[in-house]
LUMMARKOL-26356 format. One line per 2 residues: number of its first residue (from 1); for each residue x, y, z of C-alpha. Coordinates in steps of 0.001 Angstrom, whole numbers. Layout:
# LUMMARKOL-26356
NUM) X/Y/Z ~ ...
***
This chain:
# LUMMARKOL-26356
1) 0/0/0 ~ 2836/2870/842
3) 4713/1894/-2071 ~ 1324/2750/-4113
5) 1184/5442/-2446 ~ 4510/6709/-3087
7) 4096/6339/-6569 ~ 1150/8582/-6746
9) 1664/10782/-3920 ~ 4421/13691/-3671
11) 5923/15372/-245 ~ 6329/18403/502
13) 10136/17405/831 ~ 9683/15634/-2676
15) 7936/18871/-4263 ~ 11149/21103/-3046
17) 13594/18684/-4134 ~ 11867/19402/-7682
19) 12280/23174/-7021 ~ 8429/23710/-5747
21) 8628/26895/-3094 ~ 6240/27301/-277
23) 4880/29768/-2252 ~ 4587/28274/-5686
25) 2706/25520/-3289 ~ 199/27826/-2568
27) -407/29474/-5255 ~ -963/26352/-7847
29) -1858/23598/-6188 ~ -5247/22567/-4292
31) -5244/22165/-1084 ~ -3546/18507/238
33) -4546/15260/1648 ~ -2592/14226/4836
35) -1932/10991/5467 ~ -42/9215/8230
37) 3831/8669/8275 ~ 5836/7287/10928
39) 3304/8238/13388 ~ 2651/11460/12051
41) 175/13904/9828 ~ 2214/14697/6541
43) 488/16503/3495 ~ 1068/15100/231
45) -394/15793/-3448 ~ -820/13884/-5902
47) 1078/13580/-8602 ~ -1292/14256/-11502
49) -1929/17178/-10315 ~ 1603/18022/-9536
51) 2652/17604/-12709 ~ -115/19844/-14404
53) 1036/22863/-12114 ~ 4638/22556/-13361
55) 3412/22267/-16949 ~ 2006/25866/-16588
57) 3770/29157/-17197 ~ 3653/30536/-13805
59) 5731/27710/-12337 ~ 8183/27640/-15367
61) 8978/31501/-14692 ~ 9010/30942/-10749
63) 10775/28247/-10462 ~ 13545/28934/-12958
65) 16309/31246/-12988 ~ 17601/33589/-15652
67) 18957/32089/-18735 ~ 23054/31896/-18699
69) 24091/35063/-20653 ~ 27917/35688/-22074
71) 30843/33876/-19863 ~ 27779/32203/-17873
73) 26232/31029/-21200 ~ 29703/30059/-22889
75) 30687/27746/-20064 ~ 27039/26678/-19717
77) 27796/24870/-23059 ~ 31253/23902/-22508
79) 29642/22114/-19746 ~ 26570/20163/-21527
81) 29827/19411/-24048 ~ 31652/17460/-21392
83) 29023/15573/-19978 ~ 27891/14860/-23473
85) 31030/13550/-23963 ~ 31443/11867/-20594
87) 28065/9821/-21175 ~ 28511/8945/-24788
89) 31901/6832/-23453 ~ 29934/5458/-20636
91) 27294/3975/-22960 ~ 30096/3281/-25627
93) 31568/697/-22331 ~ 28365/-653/-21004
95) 27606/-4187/-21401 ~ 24825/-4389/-24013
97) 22608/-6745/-25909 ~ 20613/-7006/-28523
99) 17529/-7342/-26638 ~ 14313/-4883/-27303
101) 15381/-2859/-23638 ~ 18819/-2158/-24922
103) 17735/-1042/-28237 ~ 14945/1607/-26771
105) 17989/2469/-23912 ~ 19692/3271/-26967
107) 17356/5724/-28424 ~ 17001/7482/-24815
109) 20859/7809/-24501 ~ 21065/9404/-28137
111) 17989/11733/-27080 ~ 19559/12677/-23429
113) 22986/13777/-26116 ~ 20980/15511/-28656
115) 19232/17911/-25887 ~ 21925/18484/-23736
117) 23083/21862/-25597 ~ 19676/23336/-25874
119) 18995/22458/-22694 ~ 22616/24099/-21594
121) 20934/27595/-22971 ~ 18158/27258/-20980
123) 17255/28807/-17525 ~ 19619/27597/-14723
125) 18165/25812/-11681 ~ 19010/25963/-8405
127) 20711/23623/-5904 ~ 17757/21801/-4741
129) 16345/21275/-8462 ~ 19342/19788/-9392
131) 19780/17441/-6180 ~ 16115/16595/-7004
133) 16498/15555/-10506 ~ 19224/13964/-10806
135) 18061/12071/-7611 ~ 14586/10939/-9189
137) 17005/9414/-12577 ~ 18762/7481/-10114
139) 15363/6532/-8680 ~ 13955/5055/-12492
141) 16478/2374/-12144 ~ 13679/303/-9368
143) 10699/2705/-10323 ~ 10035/3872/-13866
145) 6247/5263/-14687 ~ 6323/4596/-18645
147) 4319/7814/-19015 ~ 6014/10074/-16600
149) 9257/8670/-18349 ~ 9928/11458/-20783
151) 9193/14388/-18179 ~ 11819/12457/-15920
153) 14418/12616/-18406 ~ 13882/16153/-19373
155) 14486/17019/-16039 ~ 18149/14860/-16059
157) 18941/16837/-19240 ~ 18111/20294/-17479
159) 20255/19190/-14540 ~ 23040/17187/-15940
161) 25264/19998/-16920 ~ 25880/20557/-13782
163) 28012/17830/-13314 ~ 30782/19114/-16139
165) 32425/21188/-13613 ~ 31746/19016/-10570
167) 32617/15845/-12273 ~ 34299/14919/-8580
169) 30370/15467/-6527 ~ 30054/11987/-5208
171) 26096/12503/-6830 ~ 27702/13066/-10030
173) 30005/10079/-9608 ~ 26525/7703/-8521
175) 25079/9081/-11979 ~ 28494/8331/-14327
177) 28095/4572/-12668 ~ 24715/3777/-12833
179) 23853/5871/-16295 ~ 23492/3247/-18580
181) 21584/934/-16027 ~ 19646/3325/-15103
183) 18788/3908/-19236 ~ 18534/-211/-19279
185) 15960/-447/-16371 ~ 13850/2163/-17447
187) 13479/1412/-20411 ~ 12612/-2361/-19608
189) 9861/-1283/-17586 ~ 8560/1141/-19872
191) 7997/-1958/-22275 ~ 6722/-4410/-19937
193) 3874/-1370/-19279 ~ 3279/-902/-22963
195) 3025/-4636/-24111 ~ 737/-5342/-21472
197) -1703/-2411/-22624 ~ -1011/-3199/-26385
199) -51/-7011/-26444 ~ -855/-7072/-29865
201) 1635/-4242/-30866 ~ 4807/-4644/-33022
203) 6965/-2752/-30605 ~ 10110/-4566/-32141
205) 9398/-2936/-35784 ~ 9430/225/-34282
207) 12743/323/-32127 ~ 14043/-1325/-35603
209) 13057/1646/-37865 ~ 16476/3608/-38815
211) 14095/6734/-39234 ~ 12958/6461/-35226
213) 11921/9646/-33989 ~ 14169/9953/-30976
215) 13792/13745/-30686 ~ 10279/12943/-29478
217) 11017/11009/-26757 ~ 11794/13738/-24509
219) 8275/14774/-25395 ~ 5910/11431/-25254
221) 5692/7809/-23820 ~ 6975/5046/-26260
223) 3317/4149/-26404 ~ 2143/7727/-28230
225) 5110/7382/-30587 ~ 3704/4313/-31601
227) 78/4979/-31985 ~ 857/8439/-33585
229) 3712/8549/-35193 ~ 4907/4211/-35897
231) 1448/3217/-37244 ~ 815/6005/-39441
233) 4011/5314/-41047 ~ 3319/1417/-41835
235) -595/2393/-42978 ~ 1032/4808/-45261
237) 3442/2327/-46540 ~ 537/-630/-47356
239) -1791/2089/-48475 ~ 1159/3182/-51125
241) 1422/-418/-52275 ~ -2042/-1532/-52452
243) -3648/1449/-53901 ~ -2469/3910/-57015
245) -1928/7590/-56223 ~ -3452/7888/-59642
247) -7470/7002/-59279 ~ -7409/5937/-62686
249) -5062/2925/-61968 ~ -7547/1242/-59703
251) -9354/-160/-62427 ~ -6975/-2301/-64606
253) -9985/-4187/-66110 ~ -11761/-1246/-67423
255) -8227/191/-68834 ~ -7883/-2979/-70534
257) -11283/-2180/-72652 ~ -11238/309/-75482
259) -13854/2451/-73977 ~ -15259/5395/-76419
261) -17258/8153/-74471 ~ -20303/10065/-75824
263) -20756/13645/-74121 ~ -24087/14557/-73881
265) -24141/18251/-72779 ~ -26283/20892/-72113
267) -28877/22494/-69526 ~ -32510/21275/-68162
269) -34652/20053/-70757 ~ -32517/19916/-73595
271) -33277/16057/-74030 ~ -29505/15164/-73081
273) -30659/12020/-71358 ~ -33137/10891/-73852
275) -30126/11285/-76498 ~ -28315/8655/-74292
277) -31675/6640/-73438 ~ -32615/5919/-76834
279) -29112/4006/-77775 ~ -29440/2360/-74339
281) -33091/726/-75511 ~ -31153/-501/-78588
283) -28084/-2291/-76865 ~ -27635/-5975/-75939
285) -26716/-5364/-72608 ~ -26841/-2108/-70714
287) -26578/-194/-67718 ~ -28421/2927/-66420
289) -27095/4742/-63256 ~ -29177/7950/-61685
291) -28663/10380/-58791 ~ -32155/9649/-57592
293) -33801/6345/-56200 ~ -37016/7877/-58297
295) -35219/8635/-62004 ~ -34061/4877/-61528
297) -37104/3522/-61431 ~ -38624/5431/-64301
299) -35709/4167/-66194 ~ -36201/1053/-65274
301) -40056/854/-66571 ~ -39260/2734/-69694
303) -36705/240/-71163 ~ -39627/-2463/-69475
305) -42340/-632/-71813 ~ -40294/-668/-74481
307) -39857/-4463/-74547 ~ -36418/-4807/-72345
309) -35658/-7138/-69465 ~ -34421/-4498/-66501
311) -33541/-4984/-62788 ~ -33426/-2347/-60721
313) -31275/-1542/-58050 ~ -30569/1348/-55424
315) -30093/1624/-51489 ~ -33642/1033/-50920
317) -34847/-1612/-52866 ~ -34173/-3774/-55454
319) -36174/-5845/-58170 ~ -33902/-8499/-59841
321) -35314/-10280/-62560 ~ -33751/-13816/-64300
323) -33942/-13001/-67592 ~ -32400/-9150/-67467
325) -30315/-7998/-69854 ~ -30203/-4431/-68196
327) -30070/-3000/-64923 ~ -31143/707/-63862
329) -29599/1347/-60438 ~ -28353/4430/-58103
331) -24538/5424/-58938 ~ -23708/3339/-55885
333) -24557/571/-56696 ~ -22725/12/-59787
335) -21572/-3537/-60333 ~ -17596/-2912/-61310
337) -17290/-6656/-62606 ~ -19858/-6920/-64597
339) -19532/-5872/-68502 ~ -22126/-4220/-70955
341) -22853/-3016/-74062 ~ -23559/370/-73294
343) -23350/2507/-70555 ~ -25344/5828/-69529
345) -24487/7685/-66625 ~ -26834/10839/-65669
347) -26091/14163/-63756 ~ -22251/13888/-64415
349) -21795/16893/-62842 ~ -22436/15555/-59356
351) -18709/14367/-59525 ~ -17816/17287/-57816
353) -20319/16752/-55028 ~ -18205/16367/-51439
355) -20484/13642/-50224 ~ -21673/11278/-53463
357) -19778/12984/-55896 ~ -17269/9190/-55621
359) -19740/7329/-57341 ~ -19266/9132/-60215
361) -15651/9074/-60094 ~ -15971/5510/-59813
363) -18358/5423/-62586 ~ -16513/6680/-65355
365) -13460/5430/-64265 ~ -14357/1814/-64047
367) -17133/889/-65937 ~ -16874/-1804/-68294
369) -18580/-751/-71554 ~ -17059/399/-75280
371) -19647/2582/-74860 ~ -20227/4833/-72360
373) -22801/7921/-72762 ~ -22154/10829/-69816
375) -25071/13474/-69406 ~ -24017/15983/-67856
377) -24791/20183/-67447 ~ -22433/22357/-69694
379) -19829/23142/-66609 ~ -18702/19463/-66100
381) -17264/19575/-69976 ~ -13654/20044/-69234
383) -13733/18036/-66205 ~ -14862/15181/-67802
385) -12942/15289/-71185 ~ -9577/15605/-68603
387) -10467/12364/-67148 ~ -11591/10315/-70493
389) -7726/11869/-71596 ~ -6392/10737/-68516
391) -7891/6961/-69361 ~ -6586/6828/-72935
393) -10273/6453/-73859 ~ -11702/8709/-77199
395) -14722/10886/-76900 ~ -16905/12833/-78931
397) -19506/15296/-77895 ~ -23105/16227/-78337
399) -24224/20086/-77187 ~ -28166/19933/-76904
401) -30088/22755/-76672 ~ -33478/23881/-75489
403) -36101/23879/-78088 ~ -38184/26037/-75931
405) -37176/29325/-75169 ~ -36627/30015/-71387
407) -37949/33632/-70377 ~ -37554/35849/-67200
409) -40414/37680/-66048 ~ -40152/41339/-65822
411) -42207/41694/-62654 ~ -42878/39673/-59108
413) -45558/37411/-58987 ~ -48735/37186/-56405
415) -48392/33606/-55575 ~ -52386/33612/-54716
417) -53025/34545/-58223 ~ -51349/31701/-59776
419) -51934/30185/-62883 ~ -52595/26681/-64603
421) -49194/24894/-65283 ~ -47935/27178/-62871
423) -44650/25865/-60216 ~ -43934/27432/-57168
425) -40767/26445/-55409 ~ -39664/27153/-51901
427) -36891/25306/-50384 ~ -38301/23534/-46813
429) -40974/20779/-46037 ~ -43367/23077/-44086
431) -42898/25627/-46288 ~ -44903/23593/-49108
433) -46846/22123/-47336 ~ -48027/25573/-46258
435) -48159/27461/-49293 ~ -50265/23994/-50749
437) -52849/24597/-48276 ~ -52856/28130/-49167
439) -53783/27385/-52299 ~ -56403/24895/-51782
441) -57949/26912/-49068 ~ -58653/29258/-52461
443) -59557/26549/-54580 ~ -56674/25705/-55986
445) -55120/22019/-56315 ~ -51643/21835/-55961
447) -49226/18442/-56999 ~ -46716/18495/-53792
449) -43450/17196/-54256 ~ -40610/17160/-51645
451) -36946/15316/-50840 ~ -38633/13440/-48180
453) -41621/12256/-49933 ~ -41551/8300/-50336
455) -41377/7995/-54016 ~ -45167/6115/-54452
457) -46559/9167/-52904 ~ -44445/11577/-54812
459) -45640/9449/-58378 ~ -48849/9701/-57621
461) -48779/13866/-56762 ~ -46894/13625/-60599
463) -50341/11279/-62192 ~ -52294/13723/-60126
465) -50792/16846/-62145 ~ -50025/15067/-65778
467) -53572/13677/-65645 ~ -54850/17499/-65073
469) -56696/16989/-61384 ~ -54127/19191/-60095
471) -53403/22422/-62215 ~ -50186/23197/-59831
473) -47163/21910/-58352 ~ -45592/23082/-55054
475) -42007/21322/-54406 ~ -38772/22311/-53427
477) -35548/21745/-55010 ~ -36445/18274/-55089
479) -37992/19172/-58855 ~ -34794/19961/-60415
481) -33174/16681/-60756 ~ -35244/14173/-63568
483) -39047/15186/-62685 ~ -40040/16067/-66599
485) -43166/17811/-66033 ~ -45478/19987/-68371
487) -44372/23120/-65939 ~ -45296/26562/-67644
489) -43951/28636/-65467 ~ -41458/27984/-62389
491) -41897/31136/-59415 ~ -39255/30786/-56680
493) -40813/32069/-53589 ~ -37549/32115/-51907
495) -34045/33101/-52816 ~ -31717/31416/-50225
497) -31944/27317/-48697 ~ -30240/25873/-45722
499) -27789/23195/-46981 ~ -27558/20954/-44141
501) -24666/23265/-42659 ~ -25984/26943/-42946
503) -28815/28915/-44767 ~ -27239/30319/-47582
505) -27826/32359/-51145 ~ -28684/30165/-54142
507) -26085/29669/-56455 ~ -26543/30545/-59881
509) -26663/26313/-60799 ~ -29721/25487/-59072
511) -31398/28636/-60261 ~ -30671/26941/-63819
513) -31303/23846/-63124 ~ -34645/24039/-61289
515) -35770/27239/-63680 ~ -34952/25238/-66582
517) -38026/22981/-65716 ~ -40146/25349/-67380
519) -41622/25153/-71280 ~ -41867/21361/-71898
521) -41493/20706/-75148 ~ -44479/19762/-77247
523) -46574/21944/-75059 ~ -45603/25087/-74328
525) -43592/27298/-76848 ~ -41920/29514/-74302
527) -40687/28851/-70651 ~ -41243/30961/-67565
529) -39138/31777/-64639 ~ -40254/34371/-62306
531) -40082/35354/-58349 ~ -42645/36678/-55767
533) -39434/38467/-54459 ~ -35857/39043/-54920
535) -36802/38721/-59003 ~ -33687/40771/-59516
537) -31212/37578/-57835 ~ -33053/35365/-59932
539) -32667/37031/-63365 ~ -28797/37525/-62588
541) -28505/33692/-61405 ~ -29768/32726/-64648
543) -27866/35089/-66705 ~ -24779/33792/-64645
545) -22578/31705/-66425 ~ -21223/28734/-64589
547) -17498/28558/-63558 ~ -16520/24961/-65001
549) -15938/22419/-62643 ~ -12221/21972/-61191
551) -12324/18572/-59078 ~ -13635/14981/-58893
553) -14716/13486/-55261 ~ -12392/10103/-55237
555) -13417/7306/-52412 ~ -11899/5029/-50853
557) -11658/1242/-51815 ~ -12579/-1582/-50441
559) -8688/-2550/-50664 ~ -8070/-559/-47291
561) -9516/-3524/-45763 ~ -6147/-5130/-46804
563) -4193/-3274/-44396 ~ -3783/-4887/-40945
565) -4323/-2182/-38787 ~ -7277/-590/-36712
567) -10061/912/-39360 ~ -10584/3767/-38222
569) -7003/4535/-38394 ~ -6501/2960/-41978
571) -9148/5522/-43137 ~ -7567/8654/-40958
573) -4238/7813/-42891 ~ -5834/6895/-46609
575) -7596/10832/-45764 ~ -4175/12017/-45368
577) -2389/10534/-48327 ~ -2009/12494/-51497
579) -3563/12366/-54829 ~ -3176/13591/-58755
581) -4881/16483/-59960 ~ -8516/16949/-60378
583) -8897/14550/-57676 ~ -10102/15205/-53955
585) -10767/12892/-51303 ~ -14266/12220/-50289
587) -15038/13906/-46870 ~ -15390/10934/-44821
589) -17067/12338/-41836 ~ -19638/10285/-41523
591) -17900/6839/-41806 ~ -15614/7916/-38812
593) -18873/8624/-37119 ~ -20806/5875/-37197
595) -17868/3386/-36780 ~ -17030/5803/-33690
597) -20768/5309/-32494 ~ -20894/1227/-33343
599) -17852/649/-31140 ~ -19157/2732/-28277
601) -22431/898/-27881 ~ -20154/-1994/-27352
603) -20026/-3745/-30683 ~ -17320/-6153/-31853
605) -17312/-6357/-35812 ~ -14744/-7195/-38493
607) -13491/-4440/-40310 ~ -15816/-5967/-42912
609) -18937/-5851/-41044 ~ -18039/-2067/-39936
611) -17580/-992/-43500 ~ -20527/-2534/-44641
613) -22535/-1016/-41615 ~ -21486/2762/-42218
615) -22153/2173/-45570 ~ -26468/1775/-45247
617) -27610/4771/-46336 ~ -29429/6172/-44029
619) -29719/9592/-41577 ~ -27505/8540/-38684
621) -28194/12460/-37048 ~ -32345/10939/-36670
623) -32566/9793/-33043 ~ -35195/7283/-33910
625) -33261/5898/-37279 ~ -29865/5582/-35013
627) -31861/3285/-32755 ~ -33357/1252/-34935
629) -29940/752/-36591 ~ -28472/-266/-33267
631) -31270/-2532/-32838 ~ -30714/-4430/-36166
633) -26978/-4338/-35311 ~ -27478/-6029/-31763
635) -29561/-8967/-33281 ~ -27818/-9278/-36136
637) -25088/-9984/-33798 ~ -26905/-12299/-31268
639) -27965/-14250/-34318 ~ -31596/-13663/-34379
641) -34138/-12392/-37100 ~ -34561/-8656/-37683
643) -38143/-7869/-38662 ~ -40112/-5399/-40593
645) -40756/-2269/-37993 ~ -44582/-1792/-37392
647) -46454/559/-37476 ~ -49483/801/-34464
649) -52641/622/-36076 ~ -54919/1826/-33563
651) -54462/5358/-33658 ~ -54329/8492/-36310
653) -50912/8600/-37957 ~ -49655/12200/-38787
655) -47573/13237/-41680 ~ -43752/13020/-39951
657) -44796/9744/-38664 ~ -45689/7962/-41945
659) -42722/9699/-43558 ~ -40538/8512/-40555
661) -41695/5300/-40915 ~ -40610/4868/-44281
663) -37661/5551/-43455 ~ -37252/3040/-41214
665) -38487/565/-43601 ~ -35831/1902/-46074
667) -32998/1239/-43736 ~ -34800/-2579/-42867
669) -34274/-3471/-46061 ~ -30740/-1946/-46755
671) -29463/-2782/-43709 ~ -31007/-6844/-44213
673) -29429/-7124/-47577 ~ -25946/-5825/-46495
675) -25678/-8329/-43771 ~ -27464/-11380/-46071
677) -30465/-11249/-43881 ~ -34278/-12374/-45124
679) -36469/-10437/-45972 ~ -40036/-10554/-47711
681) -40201/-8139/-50624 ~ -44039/-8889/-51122
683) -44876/-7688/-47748 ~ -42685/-5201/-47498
685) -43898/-3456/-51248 ~ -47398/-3988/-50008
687) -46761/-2021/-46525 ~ -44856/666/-48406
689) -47751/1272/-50972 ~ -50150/1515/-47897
691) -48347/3730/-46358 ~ -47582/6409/-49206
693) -51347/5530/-50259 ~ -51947/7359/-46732
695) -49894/10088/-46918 ~ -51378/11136/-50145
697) -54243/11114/-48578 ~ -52969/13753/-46189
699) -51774/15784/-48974 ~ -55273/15497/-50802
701) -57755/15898/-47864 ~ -56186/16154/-44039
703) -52951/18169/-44600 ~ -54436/21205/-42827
705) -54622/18851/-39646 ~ -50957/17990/-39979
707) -50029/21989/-40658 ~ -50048/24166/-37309
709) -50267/27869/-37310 ~ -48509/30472/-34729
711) -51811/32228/-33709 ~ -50206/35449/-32861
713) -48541/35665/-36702 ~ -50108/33206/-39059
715) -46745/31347/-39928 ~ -46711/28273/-40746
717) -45023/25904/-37645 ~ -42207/23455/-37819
719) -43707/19997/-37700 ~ -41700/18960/-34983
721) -42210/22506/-33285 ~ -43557/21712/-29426
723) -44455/25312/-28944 ~ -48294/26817/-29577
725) -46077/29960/-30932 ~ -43030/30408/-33438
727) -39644/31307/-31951 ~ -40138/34932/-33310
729) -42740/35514/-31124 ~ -42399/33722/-28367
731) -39098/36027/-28212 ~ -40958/39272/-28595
733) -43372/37657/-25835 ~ -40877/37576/-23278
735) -39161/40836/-23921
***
C-alpha cells in the first residue's frame, strides 16, 4: 500500500527537491490530503496534479532562474559538451545486448545527447532542483512510470550539466556509474507497461526503424510514438502499395477495354438524357445509373415498356429479374465486374459533389462498356474530357439545346393569383406544405413534391398533375433533378436554402437547373421563370454563367480492408495521403462517425462488417433511425431475425410519422441485404404502398390537420415545433 502510495503521492520534501517553493505551493496547487507517516500527519499531493502545475507558465517563470548570458552562457555549453562527452563513453563501455530494452535504452541515450546543448541555454536551476532531478534518474532504475518517463528525463537533461564542472560530486560520480543501467531499467519497464496495454503491438518494428523519432522522446511515452507517429508510417506504406496515387489505376480491367465516351451536354430540358436513353433501348446489354432512387425507377419501366428485361437496383430496394439484360440502379450501386454493351451515366456533374460525388468518379473510371454515354450540365465539360484523356479512352460530344425558349419575367408574382401549369418552389418541407394549403384553401389544387416524400406518394402527386386533377405543383428543389413535367412557369418564392450546414444564397446552378423545368417541349412554346421576391437575384442567377468544374470526389476502396491495422485509423491515414490532380478525397465524416458510435455501444465487428454497416444509407443524425440501426446491429449480432418495424394501427398517424416510418423501412431493407439477412419483398412493397397511399391522402384531404399555425402571426409551424407559438414571437413575448 505505501509503495502505491509513493508512486502517486508527492511530499512536501519531494515537491522542493523538484524546485516547488512554499509559495509556488500555494499558489498552484489545491489544497492537500494528509496521510499518516511514521506516526505522524504529513500533506502530500498527488502527482497528476503536480505535474499539471509545473506544466504551466507561472511555475516555469518561478521556479527557474535567468537564462546563462555571455561567460555564464559560454561555459554553460562547454559544460553540456563534457558531460555529453562523458556519457557517450559510458554507454560506448556498457555491457549491451541485442535485446528490445537495450535497443529503446539506446534511443534514450542518443535523445539525453541531442538535448543536452539546448537544454545548456536554458534557464539555470538551483541547488535543490538539481539534487532533485538527478536524484529521481537514479530513482527510475527500481521505479520507472512509462508515461512520466519522458518528463523524468527532461528534467536529467536540465540538470546534468551541472556535473561538467563538478565531475568529482560523489552525486555526479553515482550518476556516471549507474547511467546506462539506469537507461537499461527504465526502459525495460517502460515496455513491460506498454506490451501489457497493447499485447498485440509490433513494438520490435518500431525500435528497428532507422528513421525512429528519438527527438520525441523527450516529449511522449513510447506508447504515443507508436500509436501516432509508428502506425501512421506502416498504414502509409501498405496504403502506397495496395492502392495507385493515380485514381485511374484502380481499375486495370476497365483500362484494358477500349472504352469510347459520348458527351451529352447541355442544360434542363434539352433532351440530353433521352439522347443517351434511346441508344441504351437498342443495346444488348446495358446499364443505367441515376442520382435519384425515383429517375431509376422510371428508367427502369421505360426500357420495361419498351420491350427490355431491366432490374433495378438502389439503397432502398431492389427488383432483380432472371432473364435481365439491363439493370437501372443508383450510382452506388454500380456492379464494377460486370460488362455491358452500353453505358449511360446521368447528372455527371455531381462528380464534384463532397459527399456522393465518388460514385461518379468511380463510374466513369471503371465501368466496363465500349460505350459509355455521360449526361451531364455544360460546366462538367472540361472536367470530364480531362479524365476520359487521362484513361486513354476517345470521346466525342453532343451540345443539346433547349427547343423552348426560357424567359424571365419582368415583374414579381402574387403567388395567390397563380396560374394553370404554374410551379412554385420554396426550399423547406413546411414551407410547401403551407403554401399547398394556401392554395387549396382558395380553390386551388396543388401536386406536392418534396426530398422526403416516399417515391409512391411523390408518383402519384406527378399522375395527379399530368392527368390534369391538379393544375399546380408546389415542391422544393427536389424538382430539379429528372421530374419532366409539363411546368409553364417555375416562381421561386424564396431566394436562399439551408444546406444541411448553414442557410445560404442560391447559387446561380440550381437557379438553372430548377428554372430550366419550365416550357416542356411539345406543349408550351416559351418557358417561364419568375419570383414573388428578390426577381432581380433570380434574373442575374440565370444570366450567370457557370465557372466549369475543377475537381472529382475520389473514395476510398474496399482494398483498405487489406491493411492490418485498426479501421478507423486505416481511413484517418488513406484521408491524409495524397492524390493527382482533379482529384479530392471524399469527406469521410460520416464513416468515422458511425464506426465511432458502433464501437461505443459496445459492438465487436470485423473491419468488414463495420464498412458494410457505415455504408447503409441512411440519416444517422435521426434519433429514432440511429436506434433502430443499433437494434438491427445487436440482433444481427446475437444471431436472431430482424423484422419489418410496425407501425401501431390503432391510432391516427400524422404526416412526420408515416414519412418517418418509411424511413425506417428503407434502412430494414438496406441494412437486411448488407448483412445477407431475409427479408419478404411482397410484404414489405405492399406495406410501403399503404403507407404512401396514406400520406397522399394527407396531402389530398387532411394536410391542414398535420399543418399548425402560430396564432399570434399566421406562420406556418415546424412539424416537430412543441411550442403553440413560433420562436419569433415567443421572443418578442418575453421581452
Amino acid at each position: 500500500m505505501g509503495k502505491s502510495r509513493s508512486k502517486k503521492q508527492l511530499t512536501p520534501g519531494q515537491l522542493r527537491s523538484q524546485g516547488w517553493t512554499k509559495s509556488l505551493m500555494n499558489t498552484l496547487l489545491p489544497k492537500p490530503r494528509y496521510r499518516h507517516f511514521n506516526g505522524r500527519s504529513m500533506p502530500v499531493w498527488e502527482r497528476e496534479d503536480v505535474q499539471a502545475a509545473e506544466a504551466t507558465e507561472t511555475f516555469q517563470k518561478q521556479n527557474l532562474g535567468a537564462k546563462p548570458q555571455g561567460e555564464a552562457g559560454r561555459a554553460a555549453q562547454q559544460a553540456a559538451h563534457t558531460v555529453a562527452k562523458a556519457l557517450a563513453k559510458l554507454w560506448k563501455q556498457a555491457e549491451k545486448d541485442d535485446s528490445l530494452a537495450w535497443t529503446l535504452a539506446g534511443h534514450y541515450h542518443r535523445a539525453v545527447l541531442d538535448h543536452l546543448p539546448a537544454a545548456a541555454r536554458g534557464r539555470m536551476l538551483r541547488a535543490s532542483q538539481i539534487t532533485g532531478y538527478l536524484g529521481s534518474f537514479l530513482g527510475l532504475e527500481k521505479r520507472c512510470d512509462g508515461l512520466a518517463l519522458p518528463g523524468e528525463l527532461t528534467h536529467f537533461v536540465q540538470a546534468a550539466g551541472w556535473m561538467g564542472p563538478n565531475e568529482n560530486a560523489p552525486l555526479a560520480g553515482h550518476v556516471r556509474v549507474r547511467y546506462a543501467r539506469v537507461l537499461h531499467a527504465a526502459a525495460q519497464q517502460a515496455i513491460d507497461q506498454f506490451t501489457q496495454a497493447q499485447p498485440e503491438a509490433d513494438l520490435a518494428g518500431l525500435l528497428a526503424r532507422e528513421d525512429f523519432p528519438t527527438q520525441q522522446l523527450l516529449s511522449r511515452p513510447i506508447g504515443t510514438i507508436y500509436s501516432v507517429w509508428y502506425i501512421p508510417q506502416i498504414i502509409q506504406k501498405s496504403l502506397n502499395v495496395l492502392i495507385a496515387l493515380n485514381p485511374k489505376d484502380e481499375y486495370p480491367e476497365a483500362r484494358a477495354l477500349s472504352r469510347h465516351f459520348i458527351l451529352h451536354l447541355g442544360g434542363t430540358n434539352t433532351g440530353k438524357t433521352y439522347a443517351g436513353f434511346q441508344r441504351l433501348k437498342q443495346a444488348r446489354t446495358g446499364v443505367y445509373l441515376a442520382p435519384l432512387r425515383l429517375l431509376a425507377l422510371e428508367a427502369q419501366e421505360a426500357l420495361l415498356d419498351a420491350g427490355v428485361d431491366c432490374s433495378l437496383t438502389t439503397g432502398e430496394e431492389e427488383d432483380r429479374r432472371e432473364e435481365d439484360t439491363h439493370v437501372a440502379a443508383t450510382a452506388e450501386k454500380l456492379n464494377l465486374k460486370a460488362r455491358y454493351d452500353v453505358a449511360v451515366i446521368d447528372e455527371c456533374q455531381m462528380i464534384a459533389d463532397p459527399h456522393r460525388g465518388y460514385a461518379w468518379t468511380r463510374a466513369i473510371l471503371g465501368v466496363q462498356a465500349p460505350e459509355v454515354h455521360l449526361c451531364a450540365a455544360p460546366e462538367a465539360e472540361h472536367l470530364l474530357r480531362r479524365i476520359i484523356d487521362s484513361c486513354g479512352d476517345s470521346y466525342e460530344i453532343e451540345y443539346h439545346k433547349r427547343k423552348t425558349p426560357l424567359l424571365c419575367m419582368n415583374h414579381t408574382v402574387d403567388y395567390t393569383r397563380i396560374q394553370p401549369g404554374d410551379a412554385l418552389i420554396t426550399f423547406s418541407k413546411v414551407g410547401v406544405l403551407s403554401v399547398a394549403e394556401d392554395l387549396r384553401q382558395s380553390g386551388k389544387e396543388p401536386a406536392i413534391i418534396y426530398g422526403a416524400l416516399p417515391y409512391s406518394t411523390r408518383r402519384r402527386q406527378m399522375e395527379g398533375f399530368l392527368q390534369g386533377r391538379m393544375q399546380y405543383v408546389v415542391s422544393t428543389d427536389a424538382i430539379g433533378m429528372g421530374l419532366n413535367l409539363p411546368i409553364r412557369r417555375v416562381i421561386f418564392m424564396d431566394t436562399e436554402k439551408f444546406d444541411g450546414v448553414e442557410r445560404r444564397e442560391l447559387k446561380p446552378e440550381e437557379i438553372q437547373q430548377i428554372a430550366g423545368r419550365a416550357g416542356r417541349f411539345g406543349m408550351y412554346d416559351k418557358g417561364y421563370v419568375g419570383a414573388t421576391q428578390g426577381l432581380s437575384f433570380i434574373r442575374a442567377g440565370l444570366n450567370t454563367v457557370v465557372p466549369p468544374l475543377q475537381q472529382a470526389v475520389v473514395g476510398f476502396s474496399d482494398l483498405v480492408l487489406m491493411v492490418d491495422f485498426d479501421l478507423l485509423e486505416v481511413l484517418t491515414e488513406w484521408n491524409k495521403m495524397p492524390t493527382v490532380e482533379p482529384y479530392v478525397k471524399l469527406d469521410i465524416t460520416r464513416y468515422i462517425t458511425l464506426i465511432s458510435k458502433i464501437r461505443e455501444q459496445g459492438f465487436t465487428l470485423t473491419k468488414e462488417e463495420e464498412l458494410r454497416a457505415a455504408n447503409i444509407p441512411f440519416d444517422e443524425t435521426d434519433e429514432a433511425l440511429r436506434e433502430l440501426f443499433f437494434r438491427f446491429l445487436r440482433l444481427q449480432q446475437q444471431g436472431e431475425p430482424i423484422e419489418q418495424p410496425e407501425l401501431a394501427q390503432d391510432t391516427a398517424h400524422t404526416l412526420p410519422e408515416l414519412e418517418l416510418y418509411c424511413r425506417k423501412l428503407d434502412l430494414y431493407f438496406s441494412f437486411a441485404k448488407t448483412f445477407g439477412c431475409p427479408v419478404d419483398e411482397d410484404a414489405l412493397y405492399d406495406q410501403r404502398e399503404d403507407v404512401a397511399e396514406e400520406i397522399n391522402e394527407i396531402l389530398l384531404h387532411r394536410l391542414k390537420n398535420n399543418i399548425r399555425f402560430c396564432p399570434l402571426c399566421g406562420k406556418a409551424l415546424p412539424l416537430h415545433h412543441r411550442g403553440r407559438v413560433c420562436d419569433a414571437c415567443y421572443r418578442r413575448m418575453r421581452k
